[in-house]
N, C-alpha and C positions, 0 to 999 in steps of 0.2 A: 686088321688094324694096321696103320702105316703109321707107325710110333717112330721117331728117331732114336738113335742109342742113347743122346743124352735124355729124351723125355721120357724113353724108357728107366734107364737108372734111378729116375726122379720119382718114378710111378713106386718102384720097390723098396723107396725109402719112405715114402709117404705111407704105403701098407704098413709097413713098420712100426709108426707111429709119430715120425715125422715130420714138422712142417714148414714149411721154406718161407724163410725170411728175405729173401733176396737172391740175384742172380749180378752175376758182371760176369765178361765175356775177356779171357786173357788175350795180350798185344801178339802182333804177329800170326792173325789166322788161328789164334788159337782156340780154342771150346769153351761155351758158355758153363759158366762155377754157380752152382747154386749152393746157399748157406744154408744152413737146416739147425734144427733143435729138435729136442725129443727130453722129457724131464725122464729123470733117472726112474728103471724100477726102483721096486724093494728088493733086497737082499734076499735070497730063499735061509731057510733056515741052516744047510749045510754051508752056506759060505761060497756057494756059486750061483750062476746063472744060468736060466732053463735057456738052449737052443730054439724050443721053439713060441718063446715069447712067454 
């Protein structure tokens, strides 16, 4: 697969659970920004967040 660094970044947020709302590319050569959303878990019952989803 010949993924770019940014479409790759994009790929592991999307696994995530992720999903892009939009993209703009910053001034000066700089790298395309994509927006993303993910609604919140729930809370585990101890008051933290499991590492692996």
């Amino acid at each position: 697969m010949n993924d770019t660094p940014e479409r790759s970044a994009k790929n592991v947020y999307m696994r995530q659970g992720f999903v892009v709302l939009d993209s703009f590319t910053l001034p000066e050569g700089g790298p395309e920004v994509f927006t993303m959303w993910r609604d919140a878990s729930p809370a585990s019952r101890s008051g933290t967040t499991s590492a692996s989803g």
